[in-house]
mmCIF file of the N, C-alpha and C atoms, coordinates in Angstrom:
data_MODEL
# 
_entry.id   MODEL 
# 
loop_
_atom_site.group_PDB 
_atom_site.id 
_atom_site.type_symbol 
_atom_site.label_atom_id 
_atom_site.label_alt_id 
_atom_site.label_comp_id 
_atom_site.label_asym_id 
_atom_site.label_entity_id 
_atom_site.label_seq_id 
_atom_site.pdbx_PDB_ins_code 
_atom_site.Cartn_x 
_atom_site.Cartn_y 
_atom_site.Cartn_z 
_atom_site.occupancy 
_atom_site.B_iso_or_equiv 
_atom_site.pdbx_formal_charge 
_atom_site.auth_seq_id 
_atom_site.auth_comp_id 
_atom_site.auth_asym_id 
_atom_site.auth_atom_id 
_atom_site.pdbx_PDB_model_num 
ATOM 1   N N  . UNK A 1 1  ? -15.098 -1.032  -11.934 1.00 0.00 ? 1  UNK A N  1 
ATOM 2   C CA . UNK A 1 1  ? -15.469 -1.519  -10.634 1.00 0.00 ? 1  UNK A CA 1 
ATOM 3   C C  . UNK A 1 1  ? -15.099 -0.515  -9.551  1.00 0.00 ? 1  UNK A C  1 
ATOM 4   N N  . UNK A 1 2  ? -13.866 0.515   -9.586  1.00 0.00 ? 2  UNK A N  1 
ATOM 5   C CA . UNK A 1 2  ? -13.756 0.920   -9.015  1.00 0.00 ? 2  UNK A CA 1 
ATOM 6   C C  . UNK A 1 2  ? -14.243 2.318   -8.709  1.00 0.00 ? 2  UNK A C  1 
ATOM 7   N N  . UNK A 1 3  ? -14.811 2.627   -9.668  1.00 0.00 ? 3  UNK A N  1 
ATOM 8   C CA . UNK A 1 3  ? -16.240 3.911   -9.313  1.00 0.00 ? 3  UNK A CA 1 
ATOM 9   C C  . UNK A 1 3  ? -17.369 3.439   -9.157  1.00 0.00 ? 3  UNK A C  1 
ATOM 10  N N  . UNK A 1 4  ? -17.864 2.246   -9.416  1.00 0.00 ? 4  UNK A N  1 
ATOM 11  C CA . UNK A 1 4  ? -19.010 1.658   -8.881  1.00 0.00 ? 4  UNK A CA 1 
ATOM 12  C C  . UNK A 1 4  ? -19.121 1.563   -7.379  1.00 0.00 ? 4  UNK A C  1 
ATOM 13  N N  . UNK A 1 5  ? -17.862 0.927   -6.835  1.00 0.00 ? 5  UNK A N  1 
ATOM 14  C CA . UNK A 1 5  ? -17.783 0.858   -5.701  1.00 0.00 ? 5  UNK A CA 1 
ATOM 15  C C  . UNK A 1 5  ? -17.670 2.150   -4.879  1.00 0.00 ? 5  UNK A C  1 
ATOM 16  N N  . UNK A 1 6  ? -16.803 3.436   -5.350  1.00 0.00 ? 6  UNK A N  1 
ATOM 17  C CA . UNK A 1 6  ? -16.893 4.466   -4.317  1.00 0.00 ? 6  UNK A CA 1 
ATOM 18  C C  . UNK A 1 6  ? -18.353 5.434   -4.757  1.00 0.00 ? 6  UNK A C  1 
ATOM 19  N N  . UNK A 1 7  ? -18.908 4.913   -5.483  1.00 0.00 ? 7  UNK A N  1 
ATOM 20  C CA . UNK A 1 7  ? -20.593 5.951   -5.772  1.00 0.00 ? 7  UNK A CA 1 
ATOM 21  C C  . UNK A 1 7  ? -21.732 5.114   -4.957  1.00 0.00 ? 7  UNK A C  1 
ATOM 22  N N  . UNK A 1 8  ? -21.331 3.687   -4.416  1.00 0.00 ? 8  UNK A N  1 
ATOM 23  C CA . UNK A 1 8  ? -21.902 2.755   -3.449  1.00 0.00 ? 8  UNK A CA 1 
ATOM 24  C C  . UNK A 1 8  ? -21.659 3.439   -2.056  1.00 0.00 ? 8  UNK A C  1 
ATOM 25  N N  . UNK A 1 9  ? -20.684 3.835   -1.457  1.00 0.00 ? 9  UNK A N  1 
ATOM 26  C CA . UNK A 1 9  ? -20.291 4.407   -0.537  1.00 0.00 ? 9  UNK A CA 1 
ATOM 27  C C  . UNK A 1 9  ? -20.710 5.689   -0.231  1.00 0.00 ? 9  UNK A C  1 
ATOM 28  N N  . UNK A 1 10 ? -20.384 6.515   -1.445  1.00 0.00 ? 10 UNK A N  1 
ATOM 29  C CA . UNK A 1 10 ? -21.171 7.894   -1.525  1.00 0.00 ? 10 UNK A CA 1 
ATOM 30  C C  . UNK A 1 10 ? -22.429 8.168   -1.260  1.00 0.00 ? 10 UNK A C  1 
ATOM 31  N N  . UNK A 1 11 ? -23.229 7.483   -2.308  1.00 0.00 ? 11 UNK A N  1 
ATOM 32  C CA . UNK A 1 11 ? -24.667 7.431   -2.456  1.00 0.00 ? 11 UNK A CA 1 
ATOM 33  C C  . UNK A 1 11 ? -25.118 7.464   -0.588  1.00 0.00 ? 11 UNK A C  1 
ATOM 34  N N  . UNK A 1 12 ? -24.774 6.930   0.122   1.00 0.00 ? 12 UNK A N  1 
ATOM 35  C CA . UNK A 1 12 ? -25.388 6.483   1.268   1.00 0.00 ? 12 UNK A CA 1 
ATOM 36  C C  . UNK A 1 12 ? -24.512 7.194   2.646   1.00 0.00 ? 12 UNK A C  1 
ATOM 37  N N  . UNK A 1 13 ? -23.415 8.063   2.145   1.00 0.00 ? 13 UNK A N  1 
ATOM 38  C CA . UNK A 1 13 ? -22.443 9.080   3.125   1.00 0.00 ? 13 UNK A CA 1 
ATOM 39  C C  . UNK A 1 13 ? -21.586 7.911   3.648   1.00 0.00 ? 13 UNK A C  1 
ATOM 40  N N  . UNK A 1 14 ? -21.011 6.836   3.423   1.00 0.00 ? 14 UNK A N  1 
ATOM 41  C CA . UNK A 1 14 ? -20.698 5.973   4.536   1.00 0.00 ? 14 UNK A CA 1 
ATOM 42  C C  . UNK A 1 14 ? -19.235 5.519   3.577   1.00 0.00 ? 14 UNK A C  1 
ATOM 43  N N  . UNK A 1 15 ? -18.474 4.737   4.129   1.00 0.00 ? 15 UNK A N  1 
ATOM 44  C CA . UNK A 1 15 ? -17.602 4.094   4.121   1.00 0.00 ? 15 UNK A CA 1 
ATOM 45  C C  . UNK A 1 15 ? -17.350 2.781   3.788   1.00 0.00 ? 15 UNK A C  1 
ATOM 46  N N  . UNK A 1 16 ? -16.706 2.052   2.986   1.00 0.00 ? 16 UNK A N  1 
ATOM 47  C CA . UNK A 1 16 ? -16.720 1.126   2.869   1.00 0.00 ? 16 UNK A CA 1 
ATOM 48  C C  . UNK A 1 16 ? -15.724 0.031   3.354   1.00 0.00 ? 16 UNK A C  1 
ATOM 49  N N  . UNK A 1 17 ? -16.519 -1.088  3.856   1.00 0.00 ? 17 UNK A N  1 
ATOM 50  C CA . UNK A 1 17 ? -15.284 -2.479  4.561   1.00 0.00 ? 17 UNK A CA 1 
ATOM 51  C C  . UNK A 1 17 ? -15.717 -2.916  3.956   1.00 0.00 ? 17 UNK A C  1 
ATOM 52  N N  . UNK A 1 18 ? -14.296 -3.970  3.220   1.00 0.00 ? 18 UNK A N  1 
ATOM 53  C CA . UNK A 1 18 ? -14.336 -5.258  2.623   1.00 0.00 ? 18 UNK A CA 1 
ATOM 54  C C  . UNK A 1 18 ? -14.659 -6.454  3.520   1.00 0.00 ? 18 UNK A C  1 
ATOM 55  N N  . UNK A 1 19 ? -15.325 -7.123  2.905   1.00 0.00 ? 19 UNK A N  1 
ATOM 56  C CA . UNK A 1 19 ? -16.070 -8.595  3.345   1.00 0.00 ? 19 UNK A CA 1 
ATOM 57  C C  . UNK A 1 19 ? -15.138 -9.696  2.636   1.00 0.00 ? 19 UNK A C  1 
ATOM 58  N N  . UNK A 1 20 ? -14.682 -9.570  1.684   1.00 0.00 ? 20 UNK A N  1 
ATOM 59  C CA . UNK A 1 20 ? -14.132 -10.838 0.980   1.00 0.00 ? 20 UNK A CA 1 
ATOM 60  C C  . UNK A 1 20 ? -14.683 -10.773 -0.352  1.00 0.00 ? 20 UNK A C  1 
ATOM 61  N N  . UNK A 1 21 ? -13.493 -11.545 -1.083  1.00 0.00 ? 21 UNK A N  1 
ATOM 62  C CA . UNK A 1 21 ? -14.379 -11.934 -2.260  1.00 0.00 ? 21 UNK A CA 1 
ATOM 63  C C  . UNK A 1 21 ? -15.108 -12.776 -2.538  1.00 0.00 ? 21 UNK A C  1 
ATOM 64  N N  . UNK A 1 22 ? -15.702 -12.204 -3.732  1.00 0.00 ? 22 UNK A N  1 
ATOM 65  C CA . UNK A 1 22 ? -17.491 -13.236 -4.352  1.00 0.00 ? 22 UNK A CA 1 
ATOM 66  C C  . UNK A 1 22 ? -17.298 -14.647 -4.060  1.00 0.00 ? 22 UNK A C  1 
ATOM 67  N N  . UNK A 1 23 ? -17.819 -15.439 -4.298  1.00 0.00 ? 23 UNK A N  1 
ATOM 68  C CA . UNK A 1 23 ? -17.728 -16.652 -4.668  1.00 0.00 ? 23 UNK A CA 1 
ATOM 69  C C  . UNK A 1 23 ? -18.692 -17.047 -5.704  1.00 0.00 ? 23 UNK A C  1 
ATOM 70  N N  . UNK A 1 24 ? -18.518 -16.418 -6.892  1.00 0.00 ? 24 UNK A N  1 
ATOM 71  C CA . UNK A 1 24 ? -19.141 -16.223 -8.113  1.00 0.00 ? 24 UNK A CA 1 
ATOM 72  C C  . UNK A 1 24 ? -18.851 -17.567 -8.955  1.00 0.00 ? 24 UNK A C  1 
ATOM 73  N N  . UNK A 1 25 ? -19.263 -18.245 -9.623  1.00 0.00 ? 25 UNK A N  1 
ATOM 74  C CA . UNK A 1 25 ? -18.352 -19.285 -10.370 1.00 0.00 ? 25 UNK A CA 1 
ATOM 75  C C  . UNK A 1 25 ? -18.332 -18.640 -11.660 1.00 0.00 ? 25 UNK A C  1 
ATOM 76  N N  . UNK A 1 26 ? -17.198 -18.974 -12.228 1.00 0.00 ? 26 UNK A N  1 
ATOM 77  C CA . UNK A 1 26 ? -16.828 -18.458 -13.570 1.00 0.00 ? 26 UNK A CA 1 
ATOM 78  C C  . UNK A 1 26 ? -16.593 -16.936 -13.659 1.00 0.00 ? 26 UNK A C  1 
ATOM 79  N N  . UNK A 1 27 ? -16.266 -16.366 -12.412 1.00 0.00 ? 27 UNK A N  1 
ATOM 80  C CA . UNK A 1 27 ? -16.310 -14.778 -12.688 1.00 0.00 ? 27 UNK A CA 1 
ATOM 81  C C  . UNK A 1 27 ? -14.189 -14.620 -12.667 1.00 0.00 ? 27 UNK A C  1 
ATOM 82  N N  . UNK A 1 28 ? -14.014 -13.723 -13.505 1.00 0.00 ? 28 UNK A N  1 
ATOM 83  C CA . UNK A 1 28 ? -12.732 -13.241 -13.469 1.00 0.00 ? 28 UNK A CA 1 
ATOM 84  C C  . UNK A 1 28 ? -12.240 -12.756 -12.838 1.00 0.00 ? 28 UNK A C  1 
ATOM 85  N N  . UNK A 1 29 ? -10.913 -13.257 -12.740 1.00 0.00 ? 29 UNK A N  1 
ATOM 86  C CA . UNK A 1 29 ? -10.267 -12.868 -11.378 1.00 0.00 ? 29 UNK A CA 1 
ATOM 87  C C  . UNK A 1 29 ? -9.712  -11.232 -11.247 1.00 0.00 ? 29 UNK A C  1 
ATOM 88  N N  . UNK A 1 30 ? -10.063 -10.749 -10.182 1.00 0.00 ? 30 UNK A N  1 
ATOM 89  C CA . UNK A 1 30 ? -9.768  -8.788  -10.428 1.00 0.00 ? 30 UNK A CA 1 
ATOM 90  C C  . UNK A 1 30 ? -9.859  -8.727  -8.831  1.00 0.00 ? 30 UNK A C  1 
ATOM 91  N N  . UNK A 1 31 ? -8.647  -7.658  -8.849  1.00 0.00 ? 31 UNK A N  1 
ATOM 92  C CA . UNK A 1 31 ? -8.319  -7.042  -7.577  1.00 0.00 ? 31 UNK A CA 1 
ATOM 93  C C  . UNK A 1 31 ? -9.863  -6.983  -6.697  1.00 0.00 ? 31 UNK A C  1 
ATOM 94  N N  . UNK A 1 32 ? -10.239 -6.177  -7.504  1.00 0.00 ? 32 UNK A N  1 
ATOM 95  C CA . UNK A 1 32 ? -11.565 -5.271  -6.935  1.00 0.00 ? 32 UNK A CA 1 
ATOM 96  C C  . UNK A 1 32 ? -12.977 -5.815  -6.666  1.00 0.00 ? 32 UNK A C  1 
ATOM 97  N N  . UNK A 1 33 ? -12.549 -7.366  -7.247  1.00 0.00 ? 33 UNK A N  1 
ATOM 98  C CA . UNK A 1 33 ? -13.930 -8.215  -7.318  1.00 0.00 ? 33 UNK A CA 1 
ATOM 99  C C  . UNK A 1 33 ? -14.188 -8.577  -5.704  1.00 0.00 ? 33 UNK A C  1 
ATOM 100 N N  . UNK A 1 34 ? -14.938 -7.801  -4.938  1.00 0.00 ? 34 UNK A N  1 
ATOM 101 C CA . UNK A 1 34 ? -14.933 -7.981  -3.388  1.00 0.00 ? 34 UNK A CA 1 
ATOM 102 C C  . UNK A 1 34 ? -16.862 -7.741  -3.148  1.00 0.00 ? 34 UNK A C  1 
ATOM 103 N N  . UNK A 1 35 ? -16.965 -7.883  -1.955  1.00 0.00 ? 35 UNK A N  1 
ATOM 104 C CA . UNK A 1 35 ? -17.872 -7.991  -1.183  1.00 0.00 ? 35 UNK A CA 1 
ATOM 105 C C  . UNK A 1 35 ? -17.527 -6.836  -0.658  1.00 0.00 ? 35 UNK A C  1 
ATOM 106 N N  . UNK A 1 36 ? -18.400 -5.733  -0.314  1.00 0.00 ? 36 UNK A N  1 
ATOM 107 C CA . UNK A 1 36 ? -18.269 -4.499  0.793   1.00 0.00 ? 36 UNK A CA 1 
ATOM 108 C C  . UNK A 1 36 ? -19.307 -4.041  1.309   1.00 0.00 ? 36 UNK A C  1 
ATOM 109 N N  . UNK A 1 37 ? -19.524 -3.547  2.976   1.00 0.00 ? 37 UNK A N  1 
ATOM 110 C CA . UNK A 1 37 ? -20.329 -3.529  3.847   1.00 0.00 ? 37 UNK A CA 1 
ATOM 111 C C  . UNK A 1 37 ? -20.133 -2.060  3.654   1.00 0.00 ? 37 UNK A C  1 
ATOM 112 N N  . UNK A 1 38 ? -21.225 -1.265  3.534   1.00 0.00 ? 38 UNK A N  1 
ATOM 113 C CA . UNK A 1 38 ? -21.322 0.731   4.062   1.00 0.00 ? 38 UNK A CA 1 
ATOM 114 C C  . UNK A 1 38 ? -22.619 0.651   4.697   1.00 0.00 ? 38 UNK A C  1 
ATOM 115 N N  . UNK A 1 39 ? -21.933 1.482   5.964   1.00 0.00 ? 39 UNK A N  1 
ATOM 116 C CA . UNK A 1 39 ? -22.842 2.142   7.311   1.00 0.00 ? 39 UNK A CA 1 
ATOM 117 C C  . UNK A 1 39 ? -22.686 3.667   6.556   1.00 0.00 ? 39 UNK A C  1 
ATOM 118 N N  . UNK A 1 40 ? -24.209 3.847   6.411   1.00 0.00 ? 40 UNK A N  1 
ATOM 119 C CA . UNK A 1 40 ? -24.188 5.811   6.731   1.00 0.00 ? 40 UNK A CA 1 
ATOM 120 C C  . UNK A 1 40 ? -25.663 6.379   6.559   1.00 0.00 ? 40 UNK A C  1 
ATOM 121 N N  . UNK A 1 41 ? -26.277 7.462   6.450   1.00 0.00 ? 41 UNK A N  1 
ATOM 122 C CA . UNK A 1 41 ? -27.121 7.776   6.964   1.00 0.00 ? 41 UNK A CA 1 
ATOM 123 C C  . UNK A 1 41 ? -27.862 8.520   5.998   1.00 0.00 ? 41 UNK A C  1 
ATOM 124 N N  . UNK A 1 42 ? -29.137 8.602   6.087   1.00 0.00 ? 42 UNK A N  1 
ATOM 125 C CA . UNK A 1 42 ? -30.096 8.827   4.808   1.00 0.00 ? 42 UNK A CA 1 
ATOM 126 C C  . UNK A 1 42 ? -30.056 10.589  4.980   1.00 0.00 ? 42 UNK A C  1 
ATOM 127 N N  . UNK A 1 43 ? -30.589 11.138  4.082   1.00 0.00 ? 43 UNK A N  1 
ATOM 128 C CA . UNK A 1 43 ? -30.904 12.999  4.547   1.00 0.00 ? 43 UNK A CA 1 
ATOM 129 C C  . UNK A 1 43 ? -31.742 13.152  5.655   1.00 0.00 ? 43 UNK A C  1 
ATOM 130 N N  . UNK A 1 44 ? -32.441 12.356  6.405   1.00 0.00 ? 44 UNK A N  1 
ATOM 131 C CA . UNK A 1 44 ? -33.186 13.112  7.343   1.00 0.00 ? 44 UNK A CA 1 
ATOM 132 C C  . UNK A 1 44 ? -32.510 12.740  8.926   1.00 0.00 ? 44 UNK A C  1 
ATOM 133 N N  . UNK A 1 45 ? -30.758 12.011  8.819   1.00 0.00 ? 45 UNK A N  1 
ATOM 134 C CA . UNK A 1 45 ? -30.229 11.454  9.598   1.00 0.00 ? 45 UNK A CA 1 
ATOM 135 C C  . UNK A 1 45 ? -30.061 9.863   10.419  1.00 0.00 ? 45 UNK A C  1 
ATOM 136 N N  . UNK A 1 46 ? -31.849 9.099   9.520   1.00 0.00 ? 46 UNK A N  1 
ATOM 137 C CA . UNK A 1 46 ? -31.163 7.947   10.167  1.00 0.00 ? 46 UNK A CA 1 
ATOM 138 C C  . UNK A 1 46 ? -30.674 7.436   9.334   1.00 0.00 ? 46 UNK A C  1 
ATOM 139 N N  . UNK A 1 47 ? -30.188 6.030   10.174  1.00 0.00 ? 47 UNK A N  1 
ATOM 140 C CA . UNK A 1 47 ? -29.164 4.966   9.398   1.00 0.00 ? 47 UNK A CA 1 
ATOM 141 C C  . UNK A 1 47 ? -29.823 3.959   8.312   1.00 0.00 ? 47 UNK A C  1 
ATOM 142 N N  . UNK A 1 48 ? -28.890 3.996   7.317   1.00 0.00 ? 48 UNK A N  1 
ATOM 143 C CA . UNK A 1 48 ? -28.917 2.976   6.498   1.00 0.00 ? 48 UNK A CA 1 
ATOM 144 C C  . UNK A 1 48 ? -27.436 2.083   6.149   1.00 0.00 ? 48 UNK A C  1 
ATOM 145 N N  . UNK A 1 49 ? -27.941 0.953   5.641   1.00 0.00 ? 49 UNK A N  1 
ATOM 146 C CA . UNK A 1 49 ? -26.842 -0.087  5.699   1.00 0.00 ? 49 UNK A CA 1 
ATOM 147 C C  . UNK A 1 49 ? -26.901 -0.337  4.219   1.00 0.00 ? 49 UNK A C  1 
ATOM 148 N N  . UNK A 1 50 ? -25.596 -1.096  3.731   1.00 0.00 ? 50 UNK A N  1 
ATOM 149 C CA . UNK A 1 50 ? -26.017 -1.495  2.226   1.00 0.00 ? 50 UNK A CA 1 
ATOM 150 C C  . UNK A 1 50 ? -24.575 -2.525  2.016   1.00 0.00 ? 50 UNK A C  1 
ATOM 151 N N  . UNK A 1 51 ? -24.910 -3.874  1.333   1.00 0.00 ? 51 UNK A N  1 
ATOM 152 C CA . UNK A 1 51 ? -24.101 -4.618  1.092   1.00 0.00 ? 51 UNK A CA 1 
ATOM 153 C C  . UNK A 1 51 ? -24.102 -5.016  -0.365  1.00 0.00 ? 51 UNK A C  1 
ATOM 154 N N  . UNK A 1 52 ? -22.998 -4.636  -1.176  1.00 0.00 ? 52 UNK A N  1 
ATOM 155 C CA . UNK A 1 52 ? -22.754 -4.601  -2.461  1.00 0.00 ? 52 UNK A CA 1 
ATOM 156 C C  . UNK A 1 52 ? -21.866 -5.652  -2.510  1.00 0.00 ? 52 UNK A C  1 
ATOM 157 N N  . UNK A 1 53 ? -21.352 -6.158  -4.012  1.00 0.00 ? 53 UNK A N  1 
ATOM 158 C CA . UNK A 1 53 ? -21.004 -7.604  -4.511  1.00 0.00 ? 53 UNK A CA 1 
ATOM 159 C C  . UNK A 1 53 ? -20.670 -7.369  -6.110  1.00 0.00 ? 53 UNK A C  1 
ATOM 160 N N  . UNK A 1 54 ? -19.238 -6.911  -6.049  1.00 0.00 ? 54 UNK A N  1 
ATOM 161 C CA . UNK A 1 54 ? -18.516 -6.430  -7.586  1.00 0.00 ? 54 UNK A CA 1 
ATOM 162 C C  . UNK A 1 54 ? -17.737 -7.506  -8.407  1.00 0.00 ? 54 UNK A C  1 
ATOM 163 N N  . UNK A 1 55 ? -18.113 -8.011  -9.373  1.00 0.00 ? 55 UNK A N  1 
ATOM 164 C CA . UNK A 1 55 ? -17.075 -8.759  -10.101 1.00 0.00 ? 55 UNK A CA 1 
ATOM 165 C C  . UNK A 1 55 ? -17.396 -8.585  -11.802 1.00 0.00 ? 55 UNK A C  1 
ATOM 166 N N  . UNK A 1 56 ? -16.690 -9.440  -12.374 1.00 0.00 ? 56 UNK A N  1 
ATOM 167 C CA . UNK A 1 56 ? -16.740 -9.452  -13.493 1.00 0.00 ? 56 UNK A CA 1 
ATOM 168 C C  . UNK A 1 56 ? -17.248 -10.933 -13.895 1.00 0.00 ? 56 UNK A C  1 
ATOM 169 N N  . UNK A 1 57 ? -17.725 -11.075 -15.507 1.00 0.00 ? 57 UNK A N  1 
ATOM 170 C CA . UNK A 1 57 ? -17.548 -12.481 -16.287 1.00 0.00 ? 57 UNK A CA 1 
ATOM 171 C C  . UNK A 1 57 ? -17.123 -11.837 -17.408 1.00 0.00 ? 57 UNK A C  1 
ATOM 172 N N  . UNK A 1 58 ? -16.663 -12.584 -17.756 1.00 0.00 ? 58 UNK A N  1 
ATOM 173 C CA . UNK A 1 58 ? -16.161 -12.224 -19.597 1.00 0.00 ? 58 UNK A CA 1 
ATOM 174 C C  . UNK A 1 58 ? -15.789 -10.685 -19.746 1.00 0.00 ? 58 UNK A C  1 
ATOM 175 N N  . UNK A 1 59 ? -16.548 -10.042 -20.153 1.00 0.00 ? 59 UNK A N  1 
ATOM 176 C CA . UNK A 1 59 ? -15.959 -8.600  -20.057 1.00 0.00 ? 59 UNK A CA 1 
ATOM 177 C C  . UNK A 1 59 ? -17.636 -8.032  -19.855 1.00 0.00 ? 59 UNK A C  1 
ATOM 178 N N  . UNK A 1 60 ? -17.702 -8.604  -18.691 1.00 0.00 ? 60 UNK A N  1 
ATOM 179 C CA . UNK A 1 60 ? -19.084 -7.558  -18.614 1.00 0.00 ? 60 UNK A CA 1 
ATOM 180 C C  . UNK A 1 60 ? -18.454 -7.245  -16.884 1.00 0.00 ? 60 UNK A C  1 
ATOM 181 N N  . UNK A 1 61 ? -19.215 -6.248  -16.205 1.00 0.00 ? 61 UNK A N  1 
ATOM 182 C CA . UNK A 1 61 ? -19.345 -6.320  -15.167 1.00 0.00 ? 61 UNK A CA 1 
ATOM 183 C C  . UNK A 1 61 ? -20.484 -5.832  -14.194 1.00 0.00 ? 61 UNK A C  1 
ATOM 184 N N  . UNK A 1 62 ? -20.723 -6.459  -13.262 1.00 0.00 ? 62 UNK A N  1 
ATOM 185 C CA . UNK A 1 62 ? -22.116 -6.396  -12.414 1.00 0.00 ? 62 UNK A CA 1 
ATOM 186 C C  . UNK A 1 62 ? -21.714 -5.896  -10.949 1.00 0.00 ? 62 UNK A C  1 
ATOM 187 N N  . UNK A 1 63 ? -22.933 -5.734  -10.802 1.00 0.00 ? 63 UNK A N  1 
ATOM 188 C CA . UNK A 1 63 ? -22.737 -5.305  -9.379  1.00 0.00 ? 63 UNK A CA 1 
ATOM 189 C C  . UNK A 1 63 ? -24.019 -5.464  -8.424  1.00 0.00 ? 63 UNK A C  1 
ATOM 190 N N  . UNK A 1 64 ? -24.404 -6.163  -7.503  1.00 0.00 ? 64 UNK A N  1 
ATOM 191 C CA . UNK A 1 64 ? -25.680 -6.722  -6.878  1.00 0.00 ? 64 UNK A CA 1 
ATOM 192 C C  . UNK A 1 64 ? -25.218 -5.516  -5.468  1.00 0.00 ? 64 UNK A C  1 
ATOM 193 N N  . UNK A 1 65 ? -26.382 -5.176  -5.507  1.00 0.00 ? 65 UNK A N  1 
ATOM 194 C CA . UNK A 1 65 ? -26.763 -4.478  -3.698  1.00 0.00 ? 65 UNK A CA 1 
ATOM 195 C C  . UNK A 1 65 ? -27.690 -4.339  -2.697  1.00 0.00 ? 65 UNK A C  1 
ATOM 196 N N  . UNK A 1 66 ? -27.594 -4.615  -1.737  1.00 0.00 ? 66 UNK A N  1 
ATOM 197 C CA . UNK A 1 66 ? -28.452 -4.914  -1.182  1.00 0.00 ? 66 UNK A CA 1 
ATOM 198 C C  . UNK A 1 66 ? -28.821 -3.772  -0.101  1.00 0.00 ? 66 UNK A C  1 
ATOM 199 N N  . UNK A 1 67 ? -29.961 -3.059  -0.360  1.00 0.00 ? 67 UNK A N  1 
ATOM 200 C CA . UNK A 1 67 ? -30.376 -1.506  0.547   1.00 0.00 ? 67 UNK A CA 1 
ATOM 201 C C  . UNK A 1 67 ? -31.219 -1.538  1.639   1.00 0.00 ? 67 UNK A C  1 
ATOM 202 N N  . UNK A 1 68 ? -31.077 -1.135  3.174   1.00 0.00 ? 68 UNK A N  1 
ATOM 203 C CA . UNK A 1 68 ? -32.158 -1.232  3.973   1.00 0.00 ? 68 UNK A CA 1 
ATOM 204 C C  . UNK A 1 68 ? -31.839 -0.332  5.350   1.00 0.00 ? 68 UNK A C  1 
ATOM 205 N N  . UNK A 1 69 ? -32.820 -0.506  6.181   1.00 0.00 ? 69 UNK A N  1 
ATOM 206 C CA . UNK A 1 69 ? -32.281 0.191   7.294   1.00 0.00 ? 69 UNK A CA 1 
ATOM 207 C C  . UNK A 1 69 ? -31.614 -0.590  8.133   1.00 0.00 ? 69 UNK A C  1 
ATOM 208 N N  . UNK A 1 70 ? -31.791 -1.700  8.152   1.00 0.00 ? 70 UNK A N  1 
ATOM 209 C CA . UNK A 1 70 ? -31.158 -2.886  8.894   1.00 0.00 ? 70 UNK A CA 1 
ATOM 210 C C  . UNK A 1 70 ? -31.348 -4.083  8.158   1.00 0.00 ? 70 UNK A C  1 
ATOM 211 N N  . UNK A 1 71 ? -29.874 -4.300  7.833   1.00 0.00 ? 71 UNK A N  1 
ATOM 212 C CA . UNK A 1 71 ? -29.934 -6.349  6.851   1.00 0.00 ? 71 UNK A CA 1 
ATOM 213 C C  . UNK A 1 71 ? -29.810 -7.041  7.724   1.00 0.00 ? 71 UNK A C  1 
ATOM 214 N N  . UNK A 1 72 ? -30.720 -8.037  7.725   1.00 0.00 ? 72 UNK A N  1 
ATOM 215 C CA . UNK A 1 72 ? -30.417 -9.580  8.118   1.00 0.00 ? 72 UNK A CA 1 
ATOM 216 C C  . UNK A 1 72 ? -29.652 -10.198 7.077   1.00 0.00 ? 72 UNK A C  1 
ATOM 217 N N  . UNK A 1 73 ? -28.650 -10.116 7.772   1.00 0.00 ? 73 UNK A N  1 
ATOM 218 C CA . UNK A 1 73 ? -27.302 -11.580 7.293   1.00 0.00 ? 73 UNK A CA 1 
ATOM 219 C C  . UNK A 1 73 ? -27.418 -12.596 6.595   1.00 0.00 ? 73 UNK A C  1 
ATOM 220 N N  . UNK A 1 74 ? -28.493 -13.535 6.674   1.00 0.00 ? 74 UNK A N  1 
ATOM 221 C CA . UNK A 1 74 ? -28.685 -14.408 6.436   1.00 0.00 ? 74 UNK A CA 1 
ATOM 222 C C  . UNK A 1 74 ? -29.320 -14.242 4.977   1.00 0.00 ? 74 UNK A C  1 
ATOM 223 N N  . UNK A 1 75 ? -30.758 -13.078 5.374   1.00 0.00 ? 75 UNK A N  1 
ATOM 224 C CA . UNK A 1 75 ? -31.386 -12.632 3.979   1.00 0.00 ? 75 UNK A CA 1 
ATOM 225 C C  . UNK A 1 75 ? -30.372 -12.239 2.650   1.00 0.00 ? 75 UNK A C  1 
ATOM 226 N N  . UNK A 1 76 ? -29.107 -11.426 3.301   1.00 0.00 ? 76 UNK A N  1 
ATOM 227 C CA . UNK A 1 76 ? -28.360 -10.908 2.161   1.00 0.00 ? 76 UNK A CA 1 
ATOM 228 C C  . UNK A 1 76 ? -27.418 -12.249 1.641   1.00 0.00 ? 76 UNK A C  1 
ATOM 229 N N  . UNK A 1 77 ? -26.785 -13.307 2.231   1.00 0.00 ? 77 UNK A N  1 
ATOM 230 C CA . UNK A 1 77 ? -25.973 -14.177 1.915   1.00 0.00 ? 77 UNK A CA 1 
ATOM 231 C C  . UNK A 1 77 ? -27.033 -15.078 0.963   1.00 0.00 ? 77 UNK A C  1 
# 
């Protein structure tokens, strides 16, 4: 989870803030199982946004993201 999450950040030049964790049912409990928001900017300079969603079940682990130039909130929740 935790190179998933900083190649999420990378991929897009930006930084990542935690949102909270999932509210996954049945997913295992892990430090790293969080929600994170990255602002940063495509190669030709504008902005892109991206909201990713890391946890585990059993021993698998996933990761949902959501890519755009601007998210609506509502669309990503």
């Amino acid at each position: 989870m935790q190179r998933l999450r900083a190649l999420t950040a990378e991929n897009i030049g930006g930084t990542e803030t935690v949102m909270g964790a999932p509210p996954v049912p049945g997913m295992e409990p892990h430090p790293l199982a969080e929600r994170i928001a990255v602002i940063g900017k495509r190669a030709d300079g504008s902005a892109i946004e991206a909201q990713a969603l890391f946890f585990a079940k059993d021993t698998v682990v996933y990761q949902v993201t959501v890519v755009g130039s601007r998210l609506d909130a509502e669309a990503v929740d």
